[in-house]
N, C-alpha and C positions, 0 to 999 in steps of 0.2 A: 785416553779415557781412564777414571780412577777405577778403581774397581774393592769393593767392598767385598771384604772375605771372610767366609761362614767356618763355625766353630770345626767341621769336619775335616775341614784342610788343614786346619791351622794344628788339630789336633796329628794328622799326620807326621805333620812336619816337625812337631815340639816332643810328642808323647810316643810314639813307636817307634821301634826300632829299625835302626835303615835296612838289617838284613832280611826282617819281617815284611817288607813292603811289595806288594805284586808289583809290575809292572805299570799297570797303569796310576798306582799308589806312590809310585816312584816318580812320574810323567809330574801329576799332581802339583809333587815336592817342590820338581823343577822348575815348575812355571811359578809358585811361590814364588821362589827366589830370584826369578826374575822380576816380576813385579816390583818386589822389595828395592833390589835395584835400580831398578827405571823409577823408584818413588812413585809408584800409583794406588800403592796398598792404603784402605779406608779400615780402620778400628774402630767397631763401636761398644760401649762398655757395658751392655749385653753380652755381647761372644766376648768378650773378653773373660767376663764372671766364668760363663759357660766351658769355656777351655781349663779354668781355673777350680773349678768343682770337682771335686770327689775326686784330687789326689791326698791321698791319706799320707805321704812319704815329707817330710816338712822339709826337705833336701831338694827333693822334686820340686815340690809349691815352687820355693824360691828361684831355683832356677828357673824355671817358663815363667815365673811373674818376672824377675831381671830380665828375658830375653825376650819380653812384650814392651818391658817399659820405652825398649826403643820409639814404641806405635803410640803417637799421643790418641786418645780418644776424640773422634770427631763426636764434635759438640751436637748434642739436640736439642731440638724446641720444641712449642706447640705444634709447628705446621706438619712437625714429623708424625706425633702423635696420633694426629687429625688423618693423615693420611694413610696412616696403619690403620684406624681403625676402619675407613673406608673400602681400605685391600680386603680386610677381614671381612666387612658387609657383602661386598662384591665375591668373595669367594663361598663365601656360607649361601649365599641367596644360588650361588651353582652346586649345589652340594658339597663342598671343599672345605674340610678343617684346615686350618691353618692355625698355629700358635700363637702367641703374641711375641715373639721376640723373630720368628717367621716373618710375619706381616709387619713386622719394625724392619727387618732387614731388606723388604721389600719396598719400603715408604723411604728411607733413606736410599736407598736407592735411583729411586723415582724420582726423589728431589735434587738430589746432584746430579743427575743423568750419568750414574756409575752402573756399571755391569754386576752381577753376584757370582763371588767364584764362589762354590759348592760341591759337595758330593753327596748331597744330602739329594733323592730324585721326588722330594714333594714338589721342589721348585720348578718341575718340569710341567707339575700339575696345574701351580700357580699361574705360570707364564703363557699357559690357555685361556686365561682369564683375565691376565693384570699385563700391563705392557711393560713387564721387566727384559733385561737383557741377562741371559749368562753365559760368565767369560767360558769359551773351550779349554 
């Protein structure tokens, strides 16, 4: 199964430092890179931006933007759109904010039948509601 990964992890793995990392921040890392390995990793150019915002260091940018460009961006359409917005409907009609780039990673999701890895815990919220998977 592919599994599409959310800016939080990614951010681990790219932006903090390894001695900085708890334990389970460490775990995290690990299973990145396993992923990475096995080729199951999904980029979409949403969290891509997102990992890429507000480093002020123009040393930094570049290396996390080089050490992404490995991850081509998986392509989007309407059907994605379409279906984020419906996650979005569906959540808000439970009381549930959800973002829009949230409920995109949840619609792409949904359409590849890909897992979301996360350490963001809205997605715990979501997945009460929307028939997503998230990877352990």
């Amino acid at each position: 199964m592919k599994v599409l990964v959310d800016t939080p992890v990614w951010s681990l793995a790219l932006r903090r430092k390894r001695g900085a990392l708890s334990p389970a921040e460490r775990a995290a890392v690990l299973g990145l890179r396993e992923l990475i390995t096995a080729g199951r990793v999904i980029l979409i150019g949403p969290v891509r931006q997102e990992i890429l915002s507000g480093i002020e260091d123009s040393a930094a940018f570049e290396r996390i933007r080089d050490q992404l460009a490995e991850f081509p961006n998986e392509p989007l359409d309407r059907a994605d759109d379409e279906e984020a917005a419906r996650c979005f409907n569906r959540l808000a009609a439970r009381g549930i904010a959800g973002s829009s780039t949230d409920t995109l990673i949840c619609a792409v999701a949904l359409n590849r039948q890909a897992a979301i890895f996360t350490r963001d815990r809205d997605f715990e919220r979501y997945r009460a509601v929307l028939p997503i998977t998230l990877h352990a």
